[in-house]
TORSE-541584 format. One record per atom (N, C-alpha, C): atom name; y, z, x; residue number from 1. Coordinates in pm, 1 decimal. Atoms other than C-alpha are relative to their C-alpha. Layout:
% TORSE-541584
+-------+----------+----------+----------+-----+
: atome :    north :       up :     east : num :
+-------+----------+----------+----------+-----+
:    CA :        Y :        Z :        X : NUM :
...
+-------+----------+----------+----------+-----+
This chain:
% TORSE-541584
+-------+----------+----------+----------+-----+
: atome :    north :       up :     east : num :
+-------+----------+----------+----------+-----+
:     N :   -120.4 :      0.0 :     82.7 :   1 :
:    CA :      0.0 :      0.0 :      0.0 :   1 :
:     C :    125.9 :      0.0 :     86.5 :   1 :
:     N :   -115.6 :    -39.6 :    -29.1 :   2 :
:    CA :    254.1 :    101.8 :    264.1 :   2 :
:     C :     30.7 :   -142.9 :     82.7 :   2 :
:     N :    -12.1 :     82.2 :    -64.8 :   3 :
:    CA :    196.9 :   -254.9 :    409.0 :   3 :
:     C :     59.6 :   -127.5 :    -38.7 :   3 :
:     N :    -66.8 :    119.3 :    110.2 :   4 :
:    CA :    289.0 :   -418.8 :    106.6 :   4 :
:     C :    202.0 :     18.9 :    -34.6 :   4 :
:     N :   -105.2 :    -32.8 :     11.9 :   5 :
:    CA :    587.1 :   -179.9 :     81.8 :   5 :
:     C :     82.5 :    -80.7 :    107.5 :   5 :
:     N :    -88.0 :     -7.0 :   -123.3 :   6 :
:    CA :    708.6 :   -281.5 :    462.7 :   6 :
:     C :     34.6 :   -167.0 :    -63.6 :   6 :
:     N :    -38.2 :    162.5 :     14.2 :   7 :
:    CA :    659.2 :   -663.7 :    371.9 :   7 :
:     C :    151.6 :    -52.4 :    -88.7 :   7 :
:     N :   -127.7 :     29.1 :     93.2 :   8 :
:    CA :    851.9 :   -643.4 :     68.3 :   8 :
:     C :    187.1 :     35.7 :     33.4 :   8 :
:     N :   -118.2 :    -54.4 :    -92.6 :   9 :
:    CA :   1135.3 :   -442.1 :    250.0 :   9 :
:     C :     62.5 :    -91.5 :     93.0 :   9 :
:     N :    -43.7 :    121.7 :   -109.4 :  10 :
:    CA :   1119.8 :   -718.6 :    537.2 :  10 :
:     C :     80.7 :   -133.2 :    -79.4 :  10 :
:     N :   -110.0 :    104.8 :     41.5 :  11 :
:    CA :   1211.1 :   -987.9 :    284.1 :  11 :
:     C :     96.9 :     46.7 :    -68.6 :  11 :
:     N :   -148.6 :    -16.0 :     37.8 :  12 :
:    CA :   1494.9 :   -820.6 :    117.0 :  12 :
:     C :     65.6 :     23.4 :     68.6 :  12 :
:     N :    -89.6 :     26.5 :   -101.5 :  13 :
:    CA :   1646.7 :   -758.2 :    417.3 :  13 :
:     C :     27.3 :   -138.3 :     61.2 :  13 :
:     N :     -7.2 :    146.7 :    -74.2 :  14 :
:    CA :   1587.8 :  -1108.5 :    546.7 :  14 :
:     C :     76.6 :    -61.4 :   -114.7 :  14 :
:     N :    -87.9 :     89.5 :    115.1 :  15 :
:    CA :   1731.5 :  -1241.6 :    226.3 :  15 :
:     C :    157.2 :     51.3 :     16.7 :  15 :
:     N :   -123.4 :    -52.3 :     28.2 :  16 :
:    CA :   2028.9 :  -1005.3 :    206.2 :  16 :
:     C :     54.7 :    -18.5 :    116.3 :  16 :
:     N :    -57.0 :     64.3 :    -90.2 :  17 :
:    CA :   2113.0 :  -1064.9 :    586.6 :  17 :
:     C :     48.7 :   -155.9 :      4.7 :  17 :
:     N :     23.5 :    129.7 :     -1.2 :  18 :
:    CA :   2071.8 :  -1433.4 :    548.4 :  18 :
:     C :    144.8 :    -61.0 :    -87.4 :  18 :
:     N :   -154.3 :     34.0 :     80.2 :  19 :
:    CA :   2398.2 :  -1440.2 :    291.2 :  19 :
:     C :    136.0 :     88.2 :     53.3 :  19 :
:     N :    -90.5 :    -56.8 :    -53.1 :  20 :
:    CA :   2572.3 :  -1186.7 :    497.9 :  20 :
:     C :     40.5 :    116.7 :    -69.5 :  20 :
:     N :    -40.3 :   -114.3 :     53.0 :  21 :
:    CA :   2562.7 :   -905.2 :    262.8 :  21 :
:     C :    -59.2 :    117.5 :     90.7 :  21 :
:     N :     16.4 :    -81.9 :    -50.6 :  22 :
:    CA :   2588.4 :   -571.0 :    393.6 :  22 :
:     C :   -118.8 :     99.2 :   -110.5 :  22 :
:     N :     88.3 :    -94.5 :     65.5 :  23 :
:    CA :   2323.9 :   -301.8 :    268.8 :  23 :
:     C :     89.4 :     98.1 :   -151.5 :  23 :
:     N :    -90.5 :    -90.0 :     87.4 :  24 :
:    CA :   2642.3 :   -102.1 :    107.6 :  24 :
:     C :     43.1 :   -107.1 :   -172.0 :  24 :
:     N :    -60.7 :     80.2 :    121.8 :  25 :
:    CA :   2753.2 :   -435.9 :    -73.0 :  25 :
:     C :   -109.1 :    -27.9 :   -102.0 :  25 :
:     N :     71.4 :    -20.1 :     70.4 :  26 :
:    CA :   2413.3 :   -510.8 :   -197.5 :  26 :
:     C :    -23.6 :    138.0 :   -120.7 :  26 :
:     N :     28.4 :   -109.3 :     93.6 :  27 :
:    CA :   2385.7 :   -187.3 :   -383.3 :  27 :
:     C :     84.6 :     52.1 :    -80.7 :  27 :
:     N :   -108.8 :     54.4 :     49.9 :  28 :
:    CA :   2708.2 :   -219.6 :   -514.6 :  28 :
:     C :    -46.5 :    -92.5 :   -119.2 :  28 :
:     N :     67.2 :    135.1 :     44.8 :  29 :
:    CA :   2594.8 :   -522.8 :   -658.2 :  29 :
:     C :   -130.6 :     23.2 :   -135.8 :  29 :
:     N :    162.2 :    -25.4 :    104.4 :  30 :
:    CA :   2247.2 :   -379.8 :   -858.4 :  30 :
:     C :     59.8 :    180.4 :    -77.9 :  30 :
:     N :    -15.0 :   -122.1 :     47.0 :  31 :
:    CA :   2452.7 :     -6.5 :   -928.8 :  31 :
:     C :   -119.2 :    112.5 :     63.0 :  31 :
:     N :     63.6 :   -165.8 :   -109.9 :  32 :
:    CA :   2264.6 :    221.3 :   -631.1 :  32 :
:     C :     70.7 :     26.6 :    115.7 :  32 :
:     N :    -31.2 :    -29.6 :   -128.2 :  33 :
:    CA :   2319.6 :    354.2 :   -321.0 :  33 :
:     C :    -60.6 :    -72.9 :    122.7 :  33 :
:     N :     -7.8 :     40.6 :    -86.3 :  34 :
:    CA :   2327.8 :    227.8 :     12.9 :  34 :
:     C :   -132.6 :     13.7 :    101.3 :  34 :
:     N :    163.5 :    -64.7 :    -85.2 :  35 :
:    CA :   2053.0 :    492.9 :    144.4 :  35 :
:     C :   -130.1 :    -62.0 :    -89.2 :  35 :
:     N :     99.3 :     71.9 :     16.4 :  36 :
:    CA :   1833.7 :    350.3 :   -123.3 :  36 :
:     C :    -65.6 :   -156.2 :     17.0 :  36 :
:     N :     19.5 :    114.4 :    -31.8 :  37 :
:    CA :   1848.6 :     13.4 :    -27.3 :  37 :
:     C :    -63.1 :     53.1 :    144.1 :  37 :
:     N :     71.5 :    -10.7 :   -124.4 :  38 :
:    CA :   1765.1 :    121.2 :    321.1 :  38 :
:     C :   -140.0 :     73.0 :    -24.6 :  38 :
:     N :    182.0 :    -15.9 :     28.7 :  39 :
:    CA :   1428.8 :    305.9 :    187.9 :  39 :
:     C :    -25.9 :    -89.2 :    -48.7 :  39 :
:     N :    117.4 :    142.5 :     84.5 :  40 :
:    CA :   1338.7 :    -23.2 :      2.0 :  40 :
:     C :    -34.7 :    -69.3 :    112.9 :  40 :
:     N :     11.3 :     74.2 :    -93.1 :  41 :
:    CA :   1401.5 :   -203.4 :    280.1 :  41 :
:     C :    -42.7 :     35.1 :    125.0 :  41 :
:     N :    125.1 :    -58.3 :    -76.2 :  42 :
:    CA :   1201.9 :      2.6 :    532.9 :  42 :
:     C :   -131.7 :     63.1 :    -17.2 :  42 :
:     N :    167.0 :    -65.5 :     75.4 :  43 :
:    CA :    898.8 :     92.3 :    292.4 :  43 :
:     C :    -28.0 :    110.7 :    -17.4 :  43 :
:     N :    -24.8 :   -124.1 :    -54.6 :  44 :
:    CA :   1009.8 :    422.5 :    294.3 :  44 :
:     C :    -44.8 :     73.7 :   -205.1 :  44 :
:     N :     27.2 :     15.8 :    169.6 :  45 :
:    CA :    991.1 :    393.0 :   -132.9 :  45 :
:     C :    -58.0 :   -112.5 :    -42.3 :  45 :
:     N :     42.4 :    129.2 :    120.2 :  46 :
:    CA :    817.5 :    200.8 :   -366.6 :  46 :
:     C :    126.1 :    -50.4 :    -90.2 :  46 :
:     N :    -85.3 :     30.9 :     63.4 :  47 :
:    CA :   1062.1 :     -9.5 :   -576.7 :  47 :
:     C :    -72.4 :    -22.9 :   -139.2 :  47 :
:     N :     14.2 :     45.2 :    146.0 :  48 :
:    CA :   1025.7 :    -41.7 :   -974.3 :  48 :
:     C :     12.2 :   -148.4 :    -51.1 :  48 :
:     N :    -31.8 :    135.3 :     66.8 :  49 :
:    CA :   1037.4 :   -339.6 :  -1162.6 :  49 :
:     C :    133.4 :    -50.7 :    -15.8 :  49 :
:     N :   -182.2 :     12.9 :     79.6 :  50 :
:    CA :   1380.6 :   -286.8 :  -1302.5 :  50 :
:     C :     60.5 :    -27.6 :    106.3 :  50 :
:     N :    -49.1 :     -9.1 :   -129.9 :  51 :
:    CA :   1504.6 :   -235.1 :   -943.7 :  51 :
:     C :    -19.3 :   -133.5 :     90.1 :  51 :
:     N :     55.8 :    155.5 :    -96.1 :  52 :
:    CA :   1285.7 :   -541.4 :   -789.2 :  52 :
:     C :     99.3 :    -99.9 :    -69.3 :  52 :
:     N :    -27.9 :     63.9 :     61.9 :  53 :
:    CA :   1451.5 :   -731.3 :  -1035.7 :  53 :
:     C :    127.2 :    -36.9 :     17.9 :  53 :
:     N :   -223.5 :    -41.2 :    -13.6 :  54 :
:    CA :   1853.5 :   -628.1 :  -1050.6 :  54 :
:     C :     -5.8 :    -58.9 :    151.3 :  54 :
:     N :     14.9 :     31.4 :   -124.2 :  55 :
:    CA :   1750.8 :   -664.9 :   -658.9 :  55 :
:     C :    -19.2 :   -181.4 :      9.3 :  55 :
:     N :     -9.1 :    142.6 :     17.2 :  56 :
:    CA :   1639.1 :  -1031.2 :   -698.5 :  56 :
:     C :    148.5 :    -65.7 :    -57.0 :  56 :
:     N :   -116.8 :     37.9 :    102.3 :  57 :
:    CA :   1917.3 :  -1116.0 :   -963.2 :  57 :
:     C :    123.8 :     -7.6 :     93.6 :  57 :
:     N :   -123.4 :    -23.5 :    -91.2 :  58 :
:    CA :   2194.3 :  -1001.5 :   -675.0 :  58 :
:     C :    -32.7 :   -147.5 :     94.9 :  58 :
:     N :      5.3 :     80.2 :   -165.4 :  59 :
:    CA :   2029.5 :  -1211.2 :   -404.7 :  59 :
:     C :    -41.9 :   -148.2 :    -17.1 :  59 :
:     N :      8.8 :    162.9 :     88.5 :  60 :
:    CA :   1997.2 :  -1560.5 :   -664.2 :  60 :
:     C :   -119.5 :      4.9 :     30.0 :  60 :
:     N :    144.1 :     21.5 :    -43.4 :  61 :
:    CA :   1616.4 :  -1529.5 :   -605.2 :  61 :
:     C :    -84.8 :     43.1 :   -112.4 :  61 :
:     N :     84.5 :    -26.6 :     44.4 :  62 :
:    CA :   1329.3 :  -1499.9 :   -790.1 :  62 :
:     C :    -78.7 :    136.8 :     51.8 :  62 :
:     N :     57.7 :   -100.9 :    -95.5 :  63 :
:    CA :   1109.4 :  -1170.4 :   -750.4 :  63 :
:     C :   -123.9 :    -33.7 :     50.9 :  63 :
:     N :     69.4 :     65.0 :   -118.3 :  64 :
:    CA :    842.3 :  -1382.2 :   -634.6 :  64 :
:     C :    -31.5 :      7.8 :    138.9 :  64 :
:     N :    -29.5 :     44.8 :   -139.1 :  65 :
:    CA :    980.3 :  -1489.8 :   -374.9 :  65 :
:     C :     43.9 :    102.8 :    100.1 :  65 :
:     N :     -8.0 :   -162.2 :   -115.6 :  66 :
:    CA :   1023.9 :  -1118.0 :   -242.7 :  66 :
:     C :   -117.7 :     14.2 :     34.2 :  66 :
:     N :    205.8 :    -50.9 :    -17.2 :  67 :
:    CA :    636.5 :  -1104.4 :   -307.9 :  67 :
:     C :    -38.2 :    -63.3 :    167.6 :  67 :
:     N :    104.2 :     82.2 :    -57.3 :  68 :
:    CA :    504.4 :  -1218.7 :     18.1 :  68 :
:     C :   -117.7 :      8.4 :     44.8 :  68 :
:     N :    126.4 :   -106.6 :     -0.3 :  69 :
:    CA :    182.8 :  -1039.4 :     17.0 :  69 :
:     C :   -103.6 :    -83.4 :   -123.7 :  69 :
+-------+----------+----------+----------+-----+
């Protein structure tokens, strides 16, 4: 599980770098915090649906395409 967490973490960071958003602006963006973007994005938490989602929706992506597992 925690391998699926890291993956998924790896591509929302790779996505959200890739447009130049900062971790703070992303979360901004979906209505969280900054520190929780950084546990999603180091596998540190599991993310929800609702969350995967708002998370996709910010970054024009499908949640798919976060899946890469």
């Amino acid at each position: 599980m925690e391998q699926k967490r890291l993956a998924l973490g790896a591509a929302i960071r790779e996505r959200r770098e890739a447009q130049g958003l900062s971790q703070e602006k992303l979360a901004l963006m979906i209505g969280s915090s900054k520190s929780h973007i950084w546990r999603v994005e180091t596998g540190r938490v599991g993310v929800g649906i609702d969350d995967l989602s708002r998370i996709a929706d910010a970054l024009g992506t499908q949640v798919r395409d976060l899946l890469t597992f």
